[in-house]
N, C-alpha and C positions, 0 to 999 in steps of 0.2 A: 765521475766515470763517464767515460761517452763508448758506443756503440760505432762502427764504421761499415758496413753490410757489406760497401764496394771495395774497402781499404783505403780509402783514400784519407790522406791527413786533411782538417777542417780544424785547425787552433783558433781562426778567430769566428767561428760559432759554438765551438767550447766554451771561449771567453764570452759571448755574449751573453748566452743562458750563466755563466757564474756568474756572471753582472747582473742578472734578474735575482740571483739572490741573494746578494750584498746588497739590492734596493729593500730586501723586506721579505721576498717569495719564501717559502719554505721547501719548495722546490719547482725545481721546472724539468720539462723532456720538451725535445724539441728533434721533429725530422725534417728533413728537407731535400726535395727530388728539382735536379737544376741542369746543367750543361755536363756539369762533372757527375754526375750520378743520382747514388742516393746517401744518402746522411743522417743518424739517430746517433743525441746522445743526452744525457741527464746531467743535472746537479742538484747539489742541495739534499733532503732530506725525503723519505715515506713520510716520518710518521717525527711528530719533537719529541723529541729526550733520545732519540734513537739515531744510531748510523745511518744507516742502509738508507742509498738511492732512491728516488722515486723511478718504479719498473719503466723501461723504455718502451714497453707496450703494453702498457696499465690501462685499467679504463678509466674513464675522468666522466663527471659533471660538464654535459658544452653547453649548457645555460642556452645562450639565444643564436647558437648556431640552428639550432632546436627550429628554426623558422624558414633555414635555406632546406632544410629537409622537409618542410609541411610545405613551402611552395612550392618543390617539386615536385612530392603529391599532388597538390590541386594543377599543377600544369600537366602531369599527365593523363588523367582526367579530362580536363581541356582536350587534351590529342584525341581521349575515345571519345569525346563527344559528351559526354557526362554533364559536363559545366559550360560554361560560357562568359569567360574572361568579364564583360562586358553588364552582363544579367544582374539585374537586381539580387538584391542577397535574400532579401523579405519574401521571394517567389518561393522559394526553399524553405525557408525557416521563419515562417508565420507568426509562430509562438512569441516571438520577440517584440513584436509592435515595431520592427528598425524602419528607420528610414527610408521609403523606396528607395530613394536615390543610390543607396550604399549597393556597390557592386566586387564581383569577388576582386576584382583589378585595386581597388580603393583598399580591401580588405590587406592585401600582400604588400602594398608600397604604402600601407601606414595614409593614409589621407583620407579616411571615412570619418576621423570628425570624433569617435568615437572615444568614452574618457578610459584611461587607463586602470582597469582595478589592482595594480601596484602601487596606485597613489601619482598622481603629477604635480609635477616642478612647472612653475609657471615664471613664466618672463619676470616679473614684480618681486622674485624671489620666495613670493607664497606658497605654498603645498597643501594641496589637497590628498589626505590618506586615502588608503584602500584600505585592502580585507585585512584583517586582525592578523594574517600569520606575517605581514610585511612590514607590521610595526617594530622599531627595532629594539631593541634589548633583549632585557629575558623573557618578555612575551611572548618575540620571536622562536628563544628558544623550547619554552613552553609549549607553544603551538606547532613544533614544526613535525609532528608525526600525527595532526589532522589531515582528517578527508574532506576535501573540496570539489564538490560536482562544477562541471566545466559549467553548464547551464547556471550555477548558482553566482560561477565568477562573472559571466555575464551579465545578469539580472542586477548585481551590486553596482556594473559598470554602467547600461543602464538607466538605472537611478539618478544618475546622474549628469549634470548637463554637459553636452557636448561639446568640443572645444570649439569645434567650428562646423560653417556648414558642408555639408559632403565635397571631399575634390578640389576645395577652394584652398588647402592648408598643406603643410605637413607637419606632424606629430606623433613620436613612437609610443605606442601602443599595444600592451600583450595582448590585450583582448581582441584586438584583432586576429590575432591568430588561432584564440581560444574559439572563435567565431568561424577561423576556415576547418579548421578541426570539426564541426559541427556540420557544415555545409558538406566536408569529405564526407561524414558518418552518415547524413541524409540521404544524399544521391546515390552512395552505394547501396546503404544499407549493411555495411559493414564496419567495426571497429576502425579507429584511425592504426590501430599496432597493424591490424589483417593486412589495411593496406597500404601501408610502409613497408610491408615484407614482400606484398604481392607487385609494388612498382617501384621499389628504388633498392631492400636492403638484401633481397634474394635473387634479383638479376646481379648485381652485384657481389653479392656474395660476402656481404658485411656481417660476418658472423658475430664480429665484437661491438655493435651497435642495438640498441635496448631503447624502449618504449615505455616506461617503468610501468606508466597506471599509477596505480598507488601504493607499490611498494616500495618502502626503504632501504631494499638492498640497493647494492650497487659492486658486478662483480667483482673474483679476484681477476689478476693481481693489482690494486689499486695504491696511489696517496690517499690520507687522510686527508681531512679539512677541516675546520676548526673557524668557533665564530668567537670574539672579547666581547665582554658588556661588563657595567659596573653595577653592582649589587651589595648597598648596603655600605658605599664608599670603598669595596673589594675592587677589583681588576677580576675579571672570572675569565677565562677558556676553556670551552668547552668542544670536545668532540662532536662534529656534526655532520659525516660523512654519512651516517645514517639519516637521513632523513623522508618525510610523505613529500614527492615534489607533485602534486595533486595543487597544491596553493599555485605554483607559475603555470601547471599543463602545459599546453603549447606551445605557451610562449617562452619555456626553456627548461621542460624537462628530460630531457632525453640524455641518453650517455653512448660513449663512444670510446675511439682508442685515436691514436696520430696516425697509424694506419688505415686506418677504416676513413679517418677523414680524410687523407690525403686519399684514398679510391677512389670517392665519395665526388670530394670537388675537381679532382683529375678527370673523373667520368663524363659530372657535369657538364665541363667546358668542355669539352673535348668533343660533346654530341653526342655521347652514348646512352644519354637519357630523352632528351627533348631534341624535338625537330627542329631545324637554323632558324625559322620564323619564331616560333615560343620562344628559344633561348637568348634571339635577339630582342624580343620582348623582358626577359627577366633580368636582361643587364641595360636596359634604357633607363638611367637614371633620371629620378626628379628632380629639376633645378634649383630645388631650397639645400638638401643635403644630400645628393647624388645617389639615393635610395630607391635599387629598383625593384623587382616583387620580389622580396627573401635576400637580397643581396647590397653590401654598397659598391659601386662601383666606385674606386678611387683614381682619380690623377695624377700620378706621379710628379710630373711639372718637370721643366727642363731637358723636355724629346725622351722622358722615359720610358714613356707610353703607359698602361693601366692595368691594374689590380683589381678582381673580385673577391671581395670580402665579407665574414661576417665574422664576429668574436662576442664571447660571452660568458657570463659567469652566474654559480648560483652557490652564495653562503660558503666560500672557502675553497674552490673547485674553479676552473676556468678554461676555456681554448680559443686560440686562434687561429685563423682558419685564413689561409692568403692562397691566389691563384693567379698568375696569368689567363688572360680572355680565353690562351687556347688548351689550357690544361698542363702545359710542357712544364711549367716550373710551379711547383708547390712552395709554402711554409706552413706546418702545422707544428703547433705548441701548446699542451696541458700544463695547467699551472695547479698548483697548491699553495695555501697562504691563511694566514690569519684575519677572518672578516670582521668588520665590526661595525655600529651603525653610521660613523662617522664616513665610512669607503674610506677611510687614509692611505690605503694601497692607489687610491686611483691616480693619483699623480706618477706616483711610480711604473703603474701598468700602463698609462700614456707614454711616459717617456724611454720605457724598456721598448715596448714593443714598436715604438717609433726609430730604437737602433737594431733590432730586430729585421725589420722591414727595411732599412738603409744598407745593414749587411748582405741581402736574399734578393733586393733589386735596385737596389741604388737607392738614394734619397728621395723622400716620399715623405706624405704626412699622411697619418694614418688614420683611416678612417675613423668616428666615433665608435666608441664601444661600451660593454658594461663592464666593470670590472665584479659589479656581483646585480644577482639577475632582481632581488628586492626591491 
């Protein structure tokens, strides 16, 4: 089924999203606001064993888009004066013993050093686990309707040694943003949901974007999402739309719609949120992987000029989230899919979304991403 709002025929981004689901997806929607207009359409499935669509303005799990929205937080903050790019983080938030050196700027582009409580993949091929609910199987599924204090995902992260020392690296990290979440809720004195409403989702007027906390809902009209794990030499699938996203917090709990994020990153770039100095700050990428606070900035290559991006997923749920620098051309895309601990979608959600991104701006390699947020 596809949606057309402008009228305009769009066969071969029909064809692309059914291409995402001949790779595997269970469904996809996908809009896109370009030279020719605007653009929404679906393929694939809600829900397996069933017909029907995934809704063309569903809300969806955006996993680690979940960080372009908490840097815009702490950058407007910054604007009131609240924060300071710059400031140690331990001046705020004592409790933790961190690093002096770690500053909120380190905290946003991933380079405080700081270990991941998802567990990190190390160069050598080693892993180092995290917290019990990112273990994969039925553990995972076991655990996924625990509650996890932000401060406790901390404390575990922590515990443990750091990859490197402040500023000299890069390496992505939820806990860093579990950490600027923490820093938001200090300096205001307010919830991080309060003020996600009060500076990004109410000027805005993002009525279909959500803050969960610690609930399992996740509004209508949605896809499902679904995780495999083997049990007892079974294949099992289980429904797991429901879940506590409390285990990622910040680092990718948050939900949204294709519209809401296409307002969202449209507004972004375009200056409707942040002054030209901050926003030229949040798109200054760092020379390891072009990651600048909340954002990657990509290069197309070949005079196509650049992409801000973030994409993300958590346990069968997923979005992608593409922008021109000036707002003018969108690609947002919700996925739905079968997870499982191996990630065997990710080859696929690399190379779908790299024809994706070929179709909406020409040829491109597209940023890294997660295909699930564990």
């Amino acid at each position: 089924m596809s949606l057309t709002p402008t009228g305009q025929d769009r066969p071969e981004l029909q064809k692309a999203i059914e291409e995402m689901v001949e790779a595997g997806f269970t469904g996809v929607t996908m809009r896109v606001h370009d030279e020719q207009g605007e653009w929404a359409g679906a393929a694939g499935v809600a829900e397996l064993d069933e017909s029907a669509g995934p809704p063309v303005d569903g809300h969806v799990r955006i996993g680690s888009n979940t960080k372009t929205f908490t840097a815009t937080v702490v950058l407007r903050l910054v604007e009131e004066g609240a924060i300071r790019l710059d400031d140690p983080v331990a001046d705020h938030l004592p409790e933790f013993g961190l690093d002096p050196r770690i500053t909120a700027r380190m905290l946003l582009q991933h380079t405080s050093g700081v270990f991941n409580f998802t567990g990190e993949y190390y160069d050598d091929g080693t892993v180092a686990p995290g917290i019990p609910a990112t273990t994969a199987g039925r553990e995972w599924v076991d655990n996924r309707f625990k509650t996890y204090r932000p401060e406790e995902l901390v404390r575990l992260a922590l515990s443990k040694p750091a990859r490197f020392e402040p500023g000299t690296d890069w390496s992505y990290s939820n806990t860093n943003y579990v950490l600027a979440r923490l820093l938001i809720e200090k300096v205001t004195g307010r919830s991080l949901a309060e003020e996600m409403q009060r500076l990004v989702l109410g000027p805005l007027g993002l009525s279909g974007t959500v803050v969960p906390g610690t609930s399992p809902e996740i509004p209508e009209p949605h896809a499902h999402a679904y995780y495999r794990y083997e049990d007892s030499g079974r294949q099992e699938i289980v429904d797991v739309t429901r879940q506590n996203p409390s285990w990622i917090s910040t680092g990718g709990d948050m939900i949204s719609t294709t519209r809401d994020l296409h307002t969202f990153i449209s507004a972004l770039m375009g200056g409707r949120l942040l002054s030209a100095p901050l926003l030229a700050e949040m798109c200054t990428p760092h020379p390891k992987v072009g990651y600048g606070l909340g954002v990657f900035v990509q290069d197309l290559g070949e005079n196509r000029g650049t992409v801000i991006t973030h994409n993300g997923g958590a346990a069968g749920h997923g979005a992608l989230m593409y922008s021109t620098p000036d707002g003018g051309k969108t690609l947002i895309a919700a996925l739905n899919y079968v997870d499982d601990a191996a990630m065997s979608l990710a080859p696929a959600f690399q190379k779908v979304t790299q024809s994706l991104v070929d179709q909406v701006f020409g040829a491109g390699r597209p940023a890294p991403s997660e295909p699930a947020a564990r």
